[in-house]
Structure formats: C-alpha cells, structure tokens
C-alpha positions as MATLAB code, in Angstrom:
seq = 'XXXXXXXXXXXXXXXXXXXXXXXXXXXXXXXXXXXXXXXXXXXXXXXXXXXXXXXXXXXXXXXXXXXXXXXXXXXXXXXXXXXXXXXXXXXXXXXXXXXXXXXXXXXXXXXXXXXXXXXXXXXXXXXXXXXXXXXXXXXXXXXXXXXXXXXXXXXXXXXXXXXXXXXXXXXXXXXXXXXXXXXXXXXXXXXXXXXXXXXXXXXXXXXXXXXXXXXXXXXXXXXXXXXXXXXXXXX';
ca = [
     -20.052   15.630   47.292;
     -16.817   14.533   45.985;
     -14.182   13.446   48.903;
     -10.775   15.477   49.429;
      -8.683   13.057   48.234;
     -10.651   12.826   44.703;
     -10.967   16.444   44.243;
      -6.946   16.567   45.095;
      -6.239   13.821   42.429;
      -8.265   15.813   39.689;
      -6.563   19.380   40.509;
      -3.232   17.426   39.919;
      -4.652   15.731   36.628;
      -5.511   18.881   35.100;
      -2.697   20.913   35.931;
      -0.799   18.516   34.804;
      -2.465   17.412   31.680;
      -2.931   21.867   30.615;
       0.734   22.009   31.318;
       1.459   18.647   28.969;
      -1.105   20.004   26.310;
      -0.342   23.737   26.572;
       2.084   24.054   23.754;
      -0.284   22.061   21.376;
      -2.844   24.239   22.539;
      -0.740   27.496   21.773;
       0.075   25.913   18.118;
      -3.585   25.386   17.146;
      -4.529   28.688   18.314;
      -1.893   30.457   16.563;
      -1.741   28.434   13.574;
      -5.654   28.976   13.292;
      -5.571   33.216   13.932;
      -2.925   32.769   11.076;
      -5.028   30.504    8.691;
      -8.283   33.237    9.598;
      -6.102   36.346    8.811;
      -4.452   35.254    5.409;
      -5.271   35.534    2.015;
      -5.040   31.669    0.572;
      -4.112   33.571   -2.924;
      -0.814   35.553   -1.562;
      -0.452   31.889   -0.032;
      -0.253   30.469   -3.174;
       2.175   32.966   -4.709;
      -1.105   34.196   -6.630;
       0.857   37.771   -6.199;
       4.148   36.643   -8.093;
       2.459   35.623  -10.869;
       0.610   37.237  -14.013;
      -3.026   36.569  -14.224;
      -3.443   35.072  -17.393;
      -0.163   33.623  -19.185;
      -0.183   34.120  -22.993;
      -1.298   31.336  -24.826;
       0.523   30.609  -28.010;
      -1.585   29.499  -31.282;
       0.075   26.919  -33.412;
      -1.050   24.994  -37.016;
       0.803   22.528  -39.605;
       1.182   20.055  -36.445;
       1.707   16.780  -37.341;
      -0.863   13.763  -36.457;
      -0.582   11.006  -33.680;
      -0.010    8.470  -36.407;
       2.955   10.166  -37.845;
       4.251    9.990  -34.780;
       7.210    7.227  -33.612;
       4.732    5.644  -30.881;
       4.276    1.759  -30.330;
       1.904    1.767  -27.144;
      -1.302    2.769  -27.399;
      -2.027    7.088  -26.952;
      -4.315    6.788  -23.033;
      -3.603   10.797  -22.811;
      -2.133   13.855  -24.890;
      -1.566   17.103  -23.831;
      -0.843   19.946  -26.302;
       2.366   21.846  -24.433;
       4.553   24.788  -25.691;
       8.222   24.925  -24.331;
      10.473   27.694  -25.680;
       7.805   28.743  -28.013;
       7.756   25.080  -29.812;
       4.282   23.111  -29.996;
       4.688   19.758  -27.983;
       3.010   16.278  -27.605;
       2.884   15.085  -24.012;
       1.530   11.719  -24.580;
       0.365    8.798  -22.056;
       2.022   10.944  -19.099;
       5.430    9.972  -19.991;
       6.954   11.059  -23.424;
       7.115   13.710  -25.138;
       7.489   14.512  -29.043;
       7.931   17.933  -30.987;
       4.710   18.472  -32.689;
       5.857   19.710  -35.765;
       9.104   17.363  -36.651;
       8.056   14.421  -34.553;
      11.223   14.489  -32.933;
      11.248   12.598  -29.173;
      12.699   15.277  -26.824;
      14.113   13.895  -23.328;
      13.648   16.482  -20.767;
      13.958   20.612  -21.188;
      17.325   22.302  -20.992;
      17.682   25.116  -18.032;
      17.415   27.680  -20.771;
      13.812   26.232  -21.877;
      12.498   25.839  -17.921;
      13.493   29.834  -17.532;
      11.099   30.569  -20.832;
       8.237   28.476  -19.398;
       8.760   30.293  -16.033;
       8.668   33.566  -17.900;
       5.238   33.005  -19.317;
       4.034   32.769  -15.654;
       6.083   34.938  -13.317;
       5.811   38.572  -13.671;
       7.992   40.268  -16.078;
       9.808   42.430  -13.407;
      11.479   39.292  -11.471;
      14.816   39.045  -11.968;
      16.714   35.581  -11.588;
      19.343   34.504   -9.430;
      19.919   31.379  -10.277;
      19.119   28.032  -11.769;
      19.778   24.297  -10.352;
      18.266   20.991  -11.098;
      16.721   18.978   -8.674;
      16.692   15.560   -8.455;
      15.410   14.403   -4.971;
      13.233   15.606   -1.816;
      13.080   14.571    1.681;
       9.260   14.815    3.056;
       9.410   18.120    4.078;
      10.998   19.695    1.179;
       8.919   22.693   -0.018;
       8.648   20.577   -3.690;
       7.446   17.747   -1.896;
       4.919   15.445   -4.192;
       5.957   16.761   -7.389;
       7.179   15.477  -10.390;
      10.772   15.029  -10.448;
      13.977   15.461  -11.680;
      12.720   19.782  -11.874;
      14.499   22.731  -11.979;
      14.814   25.372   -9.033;
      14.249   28.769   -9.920;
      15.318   31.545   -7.754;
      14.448   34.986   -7.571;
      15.784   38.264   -6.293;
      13.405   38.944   -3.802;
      12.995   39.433   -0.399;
      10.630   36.563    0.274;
      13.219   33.659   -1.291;
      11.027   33.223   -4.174;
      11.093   29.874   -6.212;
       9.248   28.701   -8.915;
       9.688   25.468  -10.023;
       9.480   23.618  -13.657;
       9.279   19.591  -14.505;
      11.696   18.617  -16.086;
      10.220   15.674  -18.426;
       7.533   17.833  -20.029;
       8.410   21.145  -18.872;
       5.066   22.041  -17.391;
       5.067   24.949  -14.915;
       4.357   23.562  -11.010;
       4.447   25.995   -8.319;
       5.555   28.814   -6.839;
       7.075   28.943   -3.121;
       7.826   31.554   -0.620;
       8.518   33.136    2.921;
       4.698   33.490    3.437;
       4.306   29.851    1.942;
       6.768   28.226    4.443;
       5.053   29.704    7.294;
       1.814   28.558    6.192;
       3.123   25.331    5.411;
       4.818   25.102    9.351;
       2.070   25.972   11.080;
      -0.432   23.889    8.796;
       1.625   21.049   10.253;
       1.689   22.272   13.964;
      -2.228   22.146   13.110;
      -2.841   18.934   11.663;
       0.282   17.452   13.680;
       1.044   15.438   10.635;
       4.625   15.651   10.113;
       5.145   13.830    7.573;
       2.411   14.403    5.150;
       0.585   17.605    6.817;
      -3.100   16.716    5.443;
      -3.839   13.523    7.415;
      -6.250   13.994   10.508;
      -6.250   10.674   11.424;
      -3.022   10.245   12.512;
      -3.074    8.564   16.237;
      -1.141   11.612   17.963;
      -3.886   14.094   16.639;
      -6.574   11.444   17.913;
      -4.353   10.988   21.472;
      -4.212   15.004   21.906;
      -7.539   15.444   21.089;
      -8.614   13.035   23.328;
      -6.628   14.213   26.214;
      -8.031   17.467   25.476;
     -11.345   16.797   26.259;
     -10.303   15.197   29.345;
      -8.454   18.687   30.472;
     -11.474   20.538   29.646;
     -13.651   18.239   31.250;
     -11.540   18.185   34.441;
     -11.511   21.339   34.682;
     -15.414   21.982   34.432;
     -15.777   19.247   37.317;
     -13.062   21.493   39.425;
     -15.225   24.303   39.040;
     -18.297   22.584   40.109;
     -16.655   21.191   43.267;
     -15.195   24.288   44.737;
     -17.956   27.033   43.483;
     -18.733   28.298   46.330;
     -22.540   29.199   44.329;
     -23.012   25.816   43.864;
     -22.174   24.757   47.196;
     -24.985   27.471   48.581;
     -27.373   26.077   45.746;
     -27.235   22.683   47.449;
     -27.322   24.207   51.010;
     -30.946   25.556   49.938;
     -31.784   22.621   48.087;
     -31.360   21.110   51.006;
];
C-alpha cells in the first residue's frame, strides 16, 4: 500500500498539475464542441458567395508565340479580369490575350469586377484598400501579395480579397471565420502557423496531461475505500 507521505505528494501533483492544465483543457474542449457543431461551408464563407460564377467564353486569342516572352512558358492559365481574356504565364506575368499587351497588376476598379463574379449580387461595398503586407496572424496570412481588401456592409465584417498580380479571386473572411480561426489555434496551440501538431508545447501539454490523468486514477485507487475492502478479503 502506498505510504502517507507518497499518496500526499501525488494529491499535491495533481491538483496542481489540473489547475496548471485547466485552461488548456477548457480551450480544447470548447474549441472541439465548436469544430463538432459548425458547418465547415458557412466557415468558409460558402454562404457569401454564388454557387457557380459565370464563366465567360472568349475566341480570336492570340498564340503563345505571338506573345513578347523570352523564358520558356512552365505554366499558363487562361484568366478573365474586367471581362478581358488573360494569359497568366509561368506564375508570374501576365499578358492580354487578345493585344498581347503585358499588364502589371489590376486597378481597384478591375479587383471589384472579379469580386463581383463571386460574391452575391446583393452585397454592397464599403470600401476598397490595397494591401501590401501581413503579420502571421493576419486573416490573409499565406497569400499572394500586394491584394486588395474588400469590405462589405454586413454585419459579420465581410472581406473578400483579390491578388493583385493576376487578379485571381482568393478568399473570403468573416466573424464566424475569425472565431474558427482563434480557437483552431487554442486547439493546435500553434500560434504562429495554427496547423503544426508537432510543436514542443502541444507535445509538453500533452504529455503532462497524461500524467494528470494518470495521477489521478492512482488517487482513486489509493483512497477507494472498495478497493481497500477488496484487499481486506483478498487477504
């Protein structure tokens, strides 16, 4: 049977470890009962946006080789911007399909038609602004930049948001997005990246986790009083 002194030292242990874990504890279990009761879609800003955007047909586009290009073509990418065909080519320029024409970057105008295509029709804009750097937990975070910001009227602070080298469409952000995004952290307790699990504090936590739980199984089998009659009879 374990000694006073030992059982003393392990009551301490675990009511100290459950009050150093308990917050963590209280973030994974609320950050998981939000994860179960959320639709990833409405996450996603699935909601804001139309289902299908209209896809523009275009003809009489010109060829690679009449094109202005010394490197080699690795990738193209047929885009439409303001309802003009456009060559995205090797990931970093971009050339009017029909003239040939090198275009640097989309005017605020042209990112608000691209958004349009995606965003439902009964959003109404607040405002525009470029944006030309992130810290690590900026909602844009790991996205092409310089972009531009679009805000909407809406409840939620909804933002959509538009490279500005090729003007592709990138992603939509809002209230429900940011909360999702916070607590994914809390989860994962990267917070820098949010989607690394092998970062040593999650290990550490974990570990010391166990430990809790395991102290406090070896509590209860030390002062059950069932057990201690089950041994009495053993005996």
């Amino acid at each position: 049977m374990v000694n006073r002194k030992t059982a003393k030292w392990i009551r301490k242990a675990h009511r100290y470890l459950g009050i150093f874990l308990g917050i963590q504890f209280l973030m994974w279990t609320i950050s998981g009962m939000y994860f179960s009761w959320t639709d990833i879609d409405e996450i996603h800003g699935d909601h804001f946006k139309k289902e299908a955007p209209l896809k523009t047909t275009f003809n009489n586009l010109l060829g690679t080789s009449q094109l202005a290009i010394k490197e080699p073509i690795q990738s193209l990418e047929l885009l439409e911007i303001a309802n003009e065909p456009y060559y995205w080519i090797n990931d970093a320029q971009l050339y009017n399909a029909r003239t040939g024409q090198r275009k640097n970057g989309i005017t605020k105008e042209e990112a608000q038609q691209v958004a349009n295509r995606y965003m439902l029709d009964d959003l109404e804009i607040a405002k525009i602004q470029l944006v030309d750097s992130v810290g690590p937990h900026h909602e844009y975070r790991g996205r092409p930049l310089p972009a531009y910001e679009i805000s909407y009227e809406t409840p939620q602070n909804l933002k959509a948001y538009v490279a500005v080298e090729n003007g592709a469409f990138q992603t939509v952000r809002h209230r429900d997005w940011r909360w999702f995004d916070f607590l994914w952290m809390t989860h994962t307790m990267d917070y820098q990246g949010r989607d690394n699990f092998n970062t040593l504090l999650l290990r550490a936590f974990s570990l010391l986790g166990l430990i809790t739980v395991l102290s406090g199984f070896v509590l209860w089998y030390i002062s059950s009083p069932s057990i201690r009659k089950l041994k009495k009879k053993i005996k």
